[in-house]
Every structure is written in C-alpha cells, then in structure tokens.
C-alpha positions in Angstrom: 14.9 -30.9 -3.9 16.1 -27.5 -3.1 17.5 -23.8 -3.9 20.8 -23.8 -1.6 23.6 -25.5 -4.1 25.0 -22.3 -4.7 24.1 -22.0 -8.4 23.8 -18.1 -9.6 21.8 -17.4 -13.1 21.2 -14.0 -14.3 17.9 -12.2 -16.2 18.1 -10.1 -18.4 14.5 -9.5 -18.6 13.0 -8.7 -15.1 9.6 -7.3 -16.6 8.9 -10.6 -17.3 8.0 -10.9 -13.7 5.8 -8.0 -13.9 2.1 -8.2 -13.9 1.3 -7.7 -17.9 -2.1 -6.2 -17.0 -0.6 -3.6 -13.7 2.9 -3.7 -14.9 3.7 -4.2 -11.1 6.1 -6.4 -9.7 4.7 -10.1 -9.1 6.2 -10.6 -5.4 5.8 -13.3 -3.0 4.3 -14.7 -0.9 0.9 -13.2 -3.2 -0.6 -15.8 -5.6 -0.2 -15.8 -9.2 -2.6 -17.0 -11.1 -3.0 -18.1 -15.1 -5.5 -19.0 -17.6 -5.4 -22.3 -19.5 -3.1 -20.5 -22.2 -0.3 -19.8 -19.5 -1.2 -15.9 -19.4 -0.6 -14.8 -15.8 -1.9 -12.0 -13.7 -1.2 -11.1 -10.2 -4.2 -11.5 -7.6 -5.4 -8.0 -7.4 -5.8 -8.1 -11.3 -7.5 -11.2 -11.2 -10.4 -9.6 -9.1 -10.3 -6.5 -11.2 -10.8 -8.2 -14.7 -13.0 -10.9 -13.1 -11.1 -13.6 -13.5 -11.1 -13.3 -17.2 -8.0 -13.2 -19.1 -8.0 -10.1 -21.2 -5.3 -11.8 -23.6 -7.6 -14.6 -24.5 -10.8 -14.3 -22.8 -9.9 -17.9 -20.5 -10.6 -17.9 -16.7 -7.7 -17.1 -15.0 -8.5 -19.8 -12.1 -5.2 -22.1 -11.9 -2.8 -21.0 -9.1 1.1 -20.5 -11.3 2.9 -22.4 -8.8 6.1 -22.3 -10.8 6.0 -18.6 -11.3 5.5 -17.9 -7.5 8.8 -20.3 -6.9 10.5 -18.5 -9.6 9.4 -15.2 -8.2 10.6 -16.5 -4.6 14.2 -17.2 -6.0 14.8 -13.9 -7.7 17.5 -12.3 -5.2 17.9 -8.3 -6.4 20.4 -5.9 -4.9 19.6 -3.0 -3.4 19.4 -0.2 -6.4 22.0 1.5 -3.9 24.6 -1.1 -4.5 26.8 1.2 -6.6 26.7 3.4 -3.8 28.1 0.9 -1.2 24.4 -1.2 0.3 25.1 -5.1 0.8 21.3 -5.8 1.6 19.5 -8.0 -1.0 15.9 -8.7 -1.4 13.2 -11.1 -3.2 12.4 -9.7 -6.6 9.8 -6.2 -5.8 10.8 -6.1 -2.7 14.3 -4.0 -2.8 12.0 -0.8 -4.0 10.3 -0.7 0.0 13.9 -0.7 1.2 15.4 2.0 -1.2 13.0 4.9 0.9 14.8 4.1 4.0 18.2 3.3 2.4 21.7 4.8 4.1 23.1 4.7 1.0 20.2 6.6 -0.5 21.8 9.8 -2.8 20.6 12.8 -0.9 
C-alpha cells in the first residue's frame, strides 16, 4: 500500500475539503474529525461547537482518517503557476507560500 505509482486524478470541487462550518481549508497534519453521519469539521471547530455536529446534532468524536489521507494527497500548484512558479504544496498550504512568492504580480 502506497501513493507513489504515479497515478494523477483531478477535483473539480476543492471546497469539498474545506471545513463546512469555517470554510477553511482542512490541511494536514491537523485532525479531522466526523460525527456518526459522516459530517466532518476541522479540530478548531470541533472545540468551538463542542463537539456537536451542527448538521445533525451527533458528537463529532471519530477521527476521519480517510479524509486526513485524502487531504495529505491533494498536491496544488502554486496560484503563481501561470506566471512561471514550479513549487507545489499539500492542499491549503500553497496560500502561506503565495505572500513570499517570486513570481508574485507586483
């Protein structure tokens, strides 16, 4: 078991690895977590709605291990790619690396 075959697979809905609560990026290595339902929040919503899914009213207190993996394997660009930048990054993290970009417009 393992990523490295080569295998490329594209998404056309990134959002979908958002936090549907923050709308922020679910990014590893933080836990995910879900309810019973499947619902998933990130860990500082989890705190903030007390562990309580606010879709369904469920604890959220099961760790999404598959959604952290799928998380992990999301390579993005940098948004500068256009503009000539190789670099890639795990999904949320390209956004810390577009402030100190070279290839940052001006």
């Amino acid at each position: 078991m393992g990523g490295g075959d080569g295998k490329v697979a594209t998404i056309h809905e990134l959002d979908l690895f958002n936090c549907p609560i923050c709308s922020e990026a679910l990014t590893s290595p933080m836990p995910i977590f879900q309810c019973e339902n499947g619902h998933i929040a990130c860990s500082s919503c989890c705190t903030k709605v007390k562990n309580k899914c606010p879709a369904c009213t469920l604890p959220i207190n099961y760790r999404s291990k598959i959604v952290e993996r799928l998380v992990k394997a999301i390579i993005m660009p940098c948004p500068n790619a256009k503009l000539g930048c190789t670099e890639t990054f795990s999904y949320g993290k390209e956004l810390v690396h577009e402030k100190t970009c070279r290839f940052a417009p001006k």
